[in-house]
VOVOLO-315055 format. One line per field, with one value per atom (N, C-alpha, C, O): residue in one letter; atom name; x, y, z. Coordinates in steps of 0.05 Angstrom, whole numbers, plus 32768, in hexadecimal, padded with zeros to 4 digits. Example, Ala and Ser with C-alpha at 12.3 -4.5 7.8 and 13.67 -1.06 7.14 Angstrom:
! VOVOLO-315055
r <- A,A,A,A,S,S,S,S $
a <- N,CA,C,O,N,CA,C,O $
X <- 8108,80F6,8108,811D,8101,8111,8102,810C $
Y <- 7F8E,7FA6,7FBE,7FBE,7FD3,7FEB,8001,8017 $
Z <- 809C,809C,809C,80A9,808E,808F,809D,80A1 $
//
This chain:
! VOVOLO-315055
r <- X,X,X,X,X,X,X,X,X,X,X,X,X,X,X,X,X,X,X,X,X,X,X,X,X,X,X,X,X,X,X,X,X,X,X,X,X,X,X,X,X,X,X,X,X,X,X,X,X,X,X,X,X,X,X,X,X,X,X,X,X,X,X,X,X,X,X,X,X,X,X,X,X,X,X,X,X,X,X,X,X,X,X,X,X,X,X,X,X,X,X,X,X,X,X,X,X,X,X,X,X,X,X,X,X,X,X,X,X,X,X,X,X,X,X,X,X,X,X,X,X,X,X,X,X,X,X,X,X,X,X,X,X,X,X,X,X,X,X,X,X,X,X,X,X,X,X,X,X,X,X,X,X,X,X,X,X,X,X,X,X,X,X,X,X,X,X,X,X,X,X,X,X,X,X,X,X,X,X,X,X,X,X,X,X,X,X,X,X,X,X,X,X,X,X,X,X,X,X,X,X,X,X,X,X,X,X,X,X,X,X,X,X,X,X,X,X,X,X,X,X,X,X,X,X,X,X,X,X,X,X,X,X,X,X,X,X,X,X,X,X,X,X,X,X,X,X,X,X,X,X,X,X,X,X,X,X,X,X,X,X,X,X,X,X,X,X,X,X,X,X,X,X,X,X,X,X,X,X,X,X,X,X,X,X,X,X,X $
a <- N,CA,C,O,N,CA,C,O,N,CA,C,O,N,CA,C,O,N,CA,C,O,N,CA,C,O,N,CA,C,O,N,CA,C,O,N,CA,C,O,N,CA,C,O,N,CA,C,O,N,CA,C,O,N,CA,C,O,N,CA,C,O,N,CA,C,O,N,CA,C,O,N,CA,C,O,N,CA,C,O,N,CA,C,O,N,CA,C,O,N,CA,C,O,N,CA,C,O,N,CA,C,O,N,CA,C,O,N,CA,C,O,N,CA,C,O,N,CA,C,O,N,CA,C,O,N,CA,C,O,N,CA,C,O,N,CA,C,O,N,CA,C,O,N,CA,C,O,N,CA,C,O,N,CA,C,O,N,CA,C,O,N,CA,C,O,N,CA,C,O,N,CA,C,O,N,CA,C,O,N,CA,C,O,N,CA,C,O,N,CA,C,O,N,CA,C,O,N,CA,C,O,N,CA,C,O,N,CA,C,O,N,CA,C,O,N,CA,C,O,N,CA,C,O,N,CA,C,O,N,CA,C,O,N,CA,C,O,N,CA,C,O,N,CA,C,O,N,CA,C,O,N,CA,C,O,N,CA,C,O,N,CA,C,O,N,CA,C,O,N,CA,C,O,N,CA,C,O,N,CA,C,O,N,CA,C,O,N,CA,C,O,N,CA,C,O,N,CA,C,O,N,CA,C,O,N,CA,C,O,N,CA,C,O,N,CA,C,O,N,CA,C,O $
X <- 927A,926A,9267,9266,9266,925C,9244,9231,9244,921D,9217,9221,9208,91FA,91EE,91D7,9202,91FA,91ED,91F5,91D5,91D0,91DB,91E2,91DD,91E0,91D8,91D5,91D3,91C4,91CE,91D8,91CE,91DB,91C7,91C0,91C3,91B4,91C1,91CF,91B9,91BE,91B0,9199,91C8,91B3,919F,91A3,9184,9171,9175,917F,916F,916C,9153,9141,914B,912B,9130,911A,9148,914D,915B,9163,915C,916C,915F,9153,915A,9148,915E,9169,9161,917C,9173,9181,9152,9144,914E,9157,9148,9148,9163,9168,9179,9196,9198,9184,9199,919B,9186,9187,9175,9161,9176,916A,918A,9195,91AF,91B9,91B2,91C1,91B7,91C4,9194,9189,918B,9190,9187,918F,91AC,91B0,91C3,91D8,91DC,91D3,91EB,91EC,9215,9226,9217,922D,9240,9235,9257,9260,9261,9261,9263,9257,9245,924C,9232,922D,9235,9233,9242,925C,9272,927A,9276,928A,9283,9290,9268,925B,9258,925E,9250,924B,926B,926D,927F,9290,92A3,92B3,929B,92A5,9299,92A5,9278,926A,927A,9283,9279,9286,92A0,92A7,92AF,92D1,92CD,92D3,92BE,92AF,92AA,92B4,9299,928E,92A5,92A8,92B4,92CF,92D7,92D3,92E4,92F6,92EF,92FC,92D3,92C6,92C5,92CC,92B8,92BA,9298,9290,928A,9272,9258,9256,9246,9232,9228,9210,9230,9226,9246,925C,9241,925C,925F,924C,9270,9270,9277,928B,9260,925B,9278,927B,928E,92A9,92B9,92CE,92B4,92CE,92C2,92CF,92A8,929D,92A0,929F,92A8,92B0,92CA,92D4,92DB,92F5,9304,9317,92F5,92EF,92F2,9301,92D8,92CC,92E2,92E8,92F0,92FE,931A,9329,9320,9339,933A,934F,9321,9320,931F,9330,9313,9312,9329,932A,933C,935E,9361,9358,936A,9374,9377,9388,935A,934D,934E,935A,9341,9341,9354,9356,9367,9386,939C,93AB,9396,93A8,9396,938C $
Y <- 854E,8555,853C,8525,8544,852D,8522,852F,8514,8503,8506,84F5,8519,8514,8500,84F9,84F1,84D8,84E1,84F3,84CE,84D0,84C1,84AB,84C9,84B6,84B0,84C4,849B,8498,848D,8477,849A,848F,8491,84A6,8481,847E,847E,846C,8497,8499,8483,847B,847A,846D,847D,8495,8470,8479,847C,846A,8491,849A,84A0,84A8,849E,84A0,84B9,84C1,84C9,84DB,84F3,8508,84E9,84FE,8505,84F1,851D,851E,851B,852D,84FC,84FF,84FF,8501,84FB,8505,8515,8514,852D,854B,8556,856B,8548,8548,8537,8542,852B,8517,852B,852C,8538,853F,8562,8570,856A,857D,8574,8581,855C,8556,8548,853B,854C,8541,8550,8543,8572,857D,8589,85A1,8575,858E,858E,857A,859F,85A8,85BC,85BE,85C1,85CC,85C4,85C8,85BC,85AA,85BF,85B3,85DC,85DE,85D8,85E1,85CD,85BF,85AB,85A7,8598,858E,8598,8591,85A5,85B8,85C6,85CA,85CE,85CF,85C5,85D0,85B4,8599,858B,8584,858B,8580,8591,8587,85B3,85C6,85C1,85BF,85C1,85BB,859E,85A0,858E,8577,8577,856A,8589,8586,859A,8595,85B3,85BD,85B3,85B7,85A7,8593,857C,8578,8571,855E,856A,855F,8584,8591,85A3,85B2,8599,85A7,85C0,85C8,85D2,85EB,85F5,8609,85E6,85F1,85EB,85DE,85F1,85EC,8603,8600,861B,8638,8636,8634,8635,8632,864F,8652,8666,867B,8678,866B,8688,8676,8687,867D,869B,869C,868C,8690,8676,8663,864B,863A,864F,8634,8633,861E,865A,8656,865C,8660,865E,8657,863B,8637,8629,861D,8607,85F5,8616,8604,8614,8607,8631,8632,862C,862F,8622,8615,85F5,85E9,85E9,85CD,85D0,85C1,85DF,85ED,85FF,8600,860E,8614,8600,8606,85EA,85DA,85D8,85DF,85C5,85BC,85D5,85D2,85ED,8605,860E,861B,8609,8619,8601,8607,85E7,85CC,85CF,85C2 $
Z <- 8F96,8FAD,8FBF,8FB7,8FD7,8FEC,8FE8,8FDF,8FEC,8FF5,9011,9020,901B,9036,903F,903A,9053,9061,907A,9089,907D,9098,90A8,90A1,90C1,90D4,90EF,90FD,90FA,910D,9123,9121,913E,9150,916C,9176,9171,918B,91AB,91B5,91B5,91D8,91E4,91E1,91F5,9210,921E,9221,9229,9231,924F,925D,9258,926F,927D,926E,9298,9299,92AE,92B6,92BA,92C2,92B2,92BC,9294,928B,9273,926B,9262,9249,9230,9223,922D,9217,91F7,91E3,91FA,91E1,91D1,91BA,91ED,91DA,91DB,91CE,91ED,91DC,91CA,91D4,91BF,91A9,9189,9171,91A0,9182,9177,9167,917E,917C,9160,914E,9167,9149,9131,9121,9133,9120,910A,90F6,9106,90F1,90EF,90F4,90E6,90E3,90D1,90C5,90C4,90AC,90B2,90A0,90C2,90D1,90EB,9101,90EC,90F9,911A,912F,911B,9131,9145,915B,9146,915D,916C,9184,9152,9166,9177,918D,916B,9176,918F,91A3,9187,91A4,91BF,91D4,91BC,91C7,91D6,91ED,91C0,91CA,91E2,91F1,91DF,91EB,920A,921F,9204,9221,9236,924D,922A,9231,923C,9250,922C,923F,925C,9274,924E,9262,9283,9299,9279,9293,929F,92B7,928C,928A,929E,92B4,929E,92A9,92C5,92D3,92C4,92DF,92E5,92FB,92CE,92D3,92D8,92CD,92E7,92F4,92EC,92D8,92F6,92DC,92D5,92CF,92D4,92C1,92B4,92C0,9295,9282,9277,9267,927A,9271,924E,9245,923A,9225,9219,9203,921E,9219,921C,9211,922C,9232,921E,9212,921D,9205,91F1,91E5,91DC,91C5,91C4,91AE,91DF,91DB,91D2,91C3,91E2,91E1,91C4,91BB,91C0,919B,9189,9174,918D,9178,9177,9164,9191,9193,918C,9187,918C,9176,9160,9156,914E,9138,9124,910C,913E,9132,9120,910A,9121,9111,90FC,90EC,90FC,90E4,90CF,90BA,90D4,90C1,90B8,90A3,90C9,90C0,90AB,9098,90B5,90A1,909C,908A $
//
């Protein structure tokens, strides 16, 4: 079995942006989806598709990073 490591990584502080309470969203994971999440929102935005993200293209998205890994 694994040993659950924590780990800690600290956002730069912003005094216009609440990077708290993104940062406090990967305090409990337990499931690598919310990365996956997260990293979907991000190319998202990368790629300039608006700021309302239709949440179909987000888990297209997360499960086309995900093909991979599950299938090798």
């Amino acid at each position: 079995m694994h040993e659950h490591q924590e780990i800690s990584v600290s956002l730069p502080y912003s005094s216009i942006l609440p990077v708290s309470s993104l940062a406090s969203i990967f305090d409990q994971v337990t499931n690598s989806y919310k990365f996956y999440w997260f990293l979907a929102i991000l190319e998202a935005v990368r790629d300039g598709e608006g700021r309302i993200l239709p949440m179909q293209k987000l888990l297209a998205r997360m499960t086309a990073r995900v093909w991979y890994p599950i299938n090798y």
